[in-house]
N, C-alpha and C positions, 0 to 999 in steps of 0.2 A: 794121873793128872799131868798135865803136859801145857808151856806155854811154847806157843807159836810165833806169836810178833809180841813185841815191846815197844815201849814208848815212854814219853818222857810225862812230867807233871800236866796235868791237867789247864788250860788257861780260860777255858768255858765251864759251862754243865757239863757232865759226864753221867750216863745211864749205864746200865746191865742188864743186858737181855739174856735170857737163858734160851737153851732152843734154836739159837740164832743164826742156825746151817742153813735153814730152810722153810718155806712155805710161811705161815703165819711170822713167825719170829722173823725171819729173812725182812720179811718188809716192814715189822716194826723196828729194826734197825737202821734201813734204808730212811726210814723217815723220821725218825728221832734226830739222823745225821742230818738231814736237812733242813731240821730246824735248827741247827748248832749245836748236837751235843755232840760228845767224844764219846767214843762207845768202848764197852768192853764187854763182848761176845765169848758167851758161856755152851760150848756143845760137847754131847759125847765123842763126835769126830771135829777136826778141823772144818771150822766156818768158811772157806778161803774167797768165796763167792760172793759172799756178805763182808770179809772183810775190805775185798776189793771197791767193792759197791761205796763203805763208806770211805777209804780213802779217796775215789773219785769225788766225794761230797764235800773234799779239803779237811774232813776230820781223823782227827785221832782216833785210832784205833787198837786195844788188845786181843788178842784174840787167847780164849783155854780152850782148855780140851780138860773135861774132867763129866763126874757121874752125880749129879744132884741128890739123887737119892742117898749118897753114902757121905757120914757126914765129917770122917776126915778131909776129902775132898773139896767139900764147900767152905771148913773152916780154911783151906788154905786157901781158898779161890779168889774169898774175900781177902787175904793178906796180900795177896798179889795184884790184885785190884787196887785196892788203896798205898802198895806200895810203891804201883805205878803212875797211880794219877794222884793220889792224897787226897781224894773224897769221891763219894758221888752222891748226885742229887735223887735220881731216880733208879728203884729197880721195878724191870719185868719179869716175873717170874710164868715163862712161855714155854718151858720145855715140859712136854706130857708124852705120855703114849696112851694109844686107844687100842680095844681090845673088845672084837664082836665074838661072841659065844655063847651059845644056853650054859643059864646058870646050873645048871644038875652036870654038866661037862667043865664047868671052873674050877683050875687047881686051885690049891691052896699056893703054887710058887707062881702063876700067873695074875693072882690076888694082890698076891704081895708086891709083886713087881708093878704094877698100875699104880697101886696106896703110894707103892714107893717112891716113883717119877713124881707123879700128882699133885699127892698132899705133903707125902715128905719132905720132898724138894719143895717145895714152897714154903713149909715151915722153917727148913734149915736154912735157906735163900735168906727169910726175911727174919730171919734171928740174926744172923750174920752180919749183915747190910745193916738191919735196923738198929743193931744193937749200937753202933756207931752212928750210927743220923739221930738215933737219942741224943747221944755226947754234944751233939753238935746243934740239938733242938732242931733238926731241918730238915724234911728229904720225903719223895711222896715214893709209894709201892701199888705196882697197878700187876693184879692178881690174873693170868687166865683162866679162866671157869668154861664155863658152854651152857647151851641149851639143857644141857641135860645133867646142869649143875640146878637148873630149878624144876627140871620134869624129868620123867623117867620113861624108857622104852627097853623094849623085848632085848634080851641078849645082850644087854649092858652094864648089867648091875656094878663090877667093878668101876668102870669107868664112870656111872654116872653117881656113884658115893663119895668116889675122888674127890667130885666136881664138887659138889654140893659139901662136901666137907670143903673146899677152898675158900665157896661163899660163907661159908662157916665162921675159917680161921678168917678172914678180911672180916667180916664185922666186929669179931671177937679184939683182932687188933686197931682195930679204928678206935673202939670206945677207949682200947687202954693207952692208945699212943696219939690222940688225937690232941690234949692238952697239953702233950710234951713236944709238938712241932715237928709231926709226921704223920702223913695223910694217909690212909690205904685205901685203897677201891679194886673194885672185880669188873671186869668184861666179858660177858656172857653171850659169846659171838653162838649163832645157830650153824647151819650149814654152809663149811667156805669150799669154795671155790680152789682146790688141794690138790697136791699128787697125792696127797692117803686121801681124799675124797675120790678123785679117779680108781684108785686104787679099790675102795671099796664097789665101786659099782662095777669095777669090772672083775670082781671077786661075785657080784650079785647078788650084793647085800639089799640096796635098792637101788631104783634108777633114777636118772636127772628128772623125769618128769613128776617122781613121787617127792620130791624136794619143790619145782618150781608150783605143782599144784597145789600142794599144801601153804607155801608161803603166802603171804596177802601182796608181797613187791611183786612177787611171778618171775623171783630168779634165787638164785645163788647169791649169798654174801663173797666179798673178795675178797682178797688179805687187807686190800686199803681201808675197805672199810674198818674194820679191826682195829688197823693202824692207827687211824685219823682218831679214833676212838679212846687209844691208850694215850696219844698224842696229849687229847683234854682231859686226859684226869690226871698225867704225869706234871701238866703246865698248873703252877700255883697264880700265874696270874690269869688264868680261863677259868679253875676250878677251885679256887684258893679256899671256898669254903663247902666243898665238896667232900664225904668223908664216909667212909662205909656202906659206901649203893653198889649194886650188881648191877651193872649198864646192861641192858639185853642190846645184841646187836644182831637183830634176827629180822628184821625186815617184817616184824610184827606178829611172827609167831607166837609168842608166848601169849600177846593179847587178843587171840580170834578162838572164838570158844565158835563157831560156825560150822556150815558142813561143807561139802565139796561142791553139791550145785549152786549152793546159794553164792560161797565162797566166788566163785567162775561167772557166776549172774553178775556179778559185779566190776568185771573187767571190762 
């Protein structure tokens, strides 16, 4: 665990992103900054991209460097958080890995390492964090899950147990923390728009057209949309009585039970 930049007390909102080097988290940090919060950016390497980004937004900014899944780590992650700003309102808990593979080829240490970014980190995140916006009665947790935190496909099992254990733990903590003045909710973004999305197609897992034909929008989700997404469930005056949902942000995936020509009839 390693911190990179410092800064002084907080004078706004102040978030947590986990993840926040790149791709999805990258732009949930970008935009949380420009709605005013002061960010403190959580990754296994130096953010420095993201850190830039929000100090161009006039906000405060920390930046760590540390491993979610281990949970000496996370306890100090949070003491340097709050020993820099003295609170925060919101966390994201955005850092995962994904991992394609037949299940009868899954290790048991590739298992564990998915469980472990996943849902671990996220448990450990929002014990951390939470355990303190208890104290304070006050603070929302906006959880990343996926598509395939509520459906299931070929050669993902890890990954998509993760996911579905994160909609899990988010509901499981909504009911128990919702009356003590802290929100949790999940965003269940589908297929974004990524360098590990590039990444996979150009590995040939599948291609952009098997993504834009299936969707009902006929594209790719973006990080914005994500963003904009975490944006309203983090903000208590948009979502203030919001508490325990899975937002699908899949451009309608999860609700078209249809088939391909009918789907395409319809463009």
């Amino acid at each position: 665990m390693d911190e990179t930049q410092s800064t002084g007390v907080a004078q706004g909102p102040v978030a947590v992103v986990t993840g926040a080097r790149r791709g999805i988290g990258r732009r949930i940090a970008e935009t949380l900054a420009a709605e005013g919060y002061d960010l403190a950016l959580i990754d296994v390497a130096a953010a420095d991209e993201t850190e830039k980004a929000v100090k161009a937004a006039g906000r405060q900014v920390l930046s760590l460097v540390g491993d979610v899944s281990r949970e000496q780590d996370v306890i100090g992650l949070a003491e340097q958080v709050y020993g820099s700003f003295g609170r925060v309102d919101v966390l994201v808990n955005n850092a995962g890995v994904n991992l394609i593979t037949p299940t009868e080829e899954l290790t048991g240490a590739d298992w564990n390492r998915v469980l472990g970014v996943n849902l671990t980190g996220t448990f450990l995140c929002s014990r951390e964090f939470g355990r303190r916006m208890l104290a304070w009665r006050r603070g929302g947790i906006v959880n990343i899950s996926s598509l395939l935190g509520l459906q299931g496909a070929p050669d993902r099992a890890s990954y998509a147990v993760s996911k579905h254990g994160v909609v899990g733990l988010t509901r499981s903590l909504a009911v128990e923390w919702g009356a003590r003045g802290v929100r949790v909710n999940a965003v269940c973004p589908g297929y974004v728009n990524t360098d590990m999305n590039a990444t996979n197609q150009a590995r040939g897992f599948y291609t952009a057209e098997d993504i834009t034909e299936r969707s009902p929008m006929g594209r790719f989700a973006e990080p914005d949309d994500v963003a904009q997404a975490v944006v309203f469930l983090a903000d208590e005056r948009r979502s203030g009585y919001v508490n325990g949902v899975a937002l699908s942000v899949d451009g309608g995936w999860n609700a078209d039970a249809s088939w391909r020509s009918l789907r395409l009839s319809k463009r």
